[in-house]
N, C-alpha and C positions, 0 to 999 in steps of 0.2 A: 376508710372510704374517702374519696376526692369527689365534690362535686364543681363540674362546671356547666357554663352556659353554650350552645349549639356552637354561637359563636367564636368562642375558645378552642372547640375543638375544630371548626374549621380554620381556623388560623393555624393552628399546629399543622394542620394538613398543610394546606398551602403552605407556608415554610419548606415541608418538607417538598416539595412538588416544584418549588421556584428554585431550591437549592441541589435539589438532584445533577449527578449521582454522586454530591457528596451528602457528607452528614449537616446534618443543620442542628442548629442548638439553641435554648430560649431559656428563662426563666418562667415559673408558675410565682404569681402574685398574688398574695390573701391571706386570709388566715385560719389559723388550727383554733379549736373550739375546745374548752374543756373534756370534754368526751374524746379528744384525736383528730377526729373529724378534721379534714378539710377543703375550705371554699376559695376556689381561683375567680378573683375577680379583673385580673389581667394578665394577658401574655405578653412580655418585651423578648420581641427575639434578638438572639444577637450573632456575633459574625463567629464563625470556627477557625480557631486560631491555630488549628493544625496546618502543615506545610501542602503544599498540592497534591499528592498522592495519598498520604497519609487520609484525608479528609474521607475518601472512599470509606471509608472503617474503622472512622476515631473522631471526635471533638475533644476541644481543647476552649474551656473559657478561662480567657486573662483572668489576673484576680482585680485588674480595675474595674474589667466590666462587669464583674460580680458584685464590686463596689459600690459604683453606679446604681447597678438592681439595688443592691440594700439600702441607698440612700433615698431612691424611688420613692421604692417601699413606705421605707421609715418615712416621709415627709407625706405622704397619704395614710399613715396611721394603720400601717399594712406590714406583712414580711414575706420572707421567700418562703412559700409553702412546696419547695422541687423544682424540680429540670425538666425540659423535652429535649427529646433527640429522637432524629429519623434514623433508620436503617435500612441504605438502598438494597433493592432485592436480594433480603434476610428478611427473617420474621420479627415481628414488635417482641422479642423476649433477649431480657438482658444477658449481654457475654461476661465472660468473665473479668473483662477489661472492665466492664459495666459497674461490678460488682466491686473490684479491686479499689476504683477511681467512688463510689457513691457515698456519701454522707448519712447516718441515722435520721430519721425523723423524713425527710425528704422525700418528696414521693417521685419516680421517673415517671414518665409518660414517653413512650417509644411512639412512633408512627413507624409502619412497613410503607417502603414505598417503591412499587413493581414498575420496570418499565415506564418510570415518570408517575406516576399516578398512587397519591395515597389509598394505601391500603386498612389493612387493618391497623386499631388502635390500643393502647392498652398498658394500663397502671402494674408499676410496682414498687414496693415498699422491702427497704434491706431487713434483716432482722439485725434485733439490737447486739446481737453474738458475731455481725458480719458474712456471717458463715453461709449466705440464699438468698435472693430474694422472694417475698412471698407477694403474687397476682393482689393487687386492690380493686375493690368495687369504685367504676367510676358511675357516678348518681349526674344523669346526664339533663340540663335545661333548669337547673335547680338555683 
């Protein structure tokens, strides 16, 4: 489970809504709890470092600006709890590119965004074997 605040997830919208129709990309900020659990207590978005066409259908974060996010993080006593990225009219469910490119432990957060306008939203978590992602509850205002 992920939980954030209204405002968290309006921000991932907007991202995806100022960035259309490409992909936009962020970090989730906060932390996992003994139990798994996790709380995003900031989004940093940052820019898709794929080429102009590509961006339709791909992000691409530098590894400085990952850097950046980790040191963020780290200096607010905090770490990367995942990714957001939009997908211009496709649905918030990860592709296989998704799956290939995502990290253990890390939650994505997709936003659909139709015709300019976020859509739906929605958590997912790889399995530890790589092999799927499995849908996560997002515990939303919390």
């Amino acid at each position: 489970m992920i939980s954030l605040e209204a405002k968290h997830l309006e921000e991932i919208r907007a991202h995806g809504e100022r960035d259309y129709p490409y992909e936009c990309c962020g970090l989730l900020i906060g932390e996992i709890g003994e139990d798994g659990r996790k709380r995003v207590v900031e989004t940093l978005p940052l820019s898709n470092a794929r080429e102009e066409e590509a961006k339709r259908n791909r992000f691409l974060i530098r590894p400085e600006e990952l850097l950046r996010g980790e040191r963020h993080a780290r200096a607010r006593g905090l770490e990367i709890v995942g990714v957001y990225h939009s997908h211009p009219d496709h649905p918030a469910v990860p592709s296989q590119y998704d799956l290939e490119h995502a990290w253990p432990v890390y939650s994505y957060i997709i936003v659909s965004v139709k015709k300019g306008r976020a859509d739906e939203l929605r958590s997912w978590q790889m399995r530890d074997d790589r092999s799927q992602f499995d849908e996560e509850e997002i515990a939303k205002g919390v």
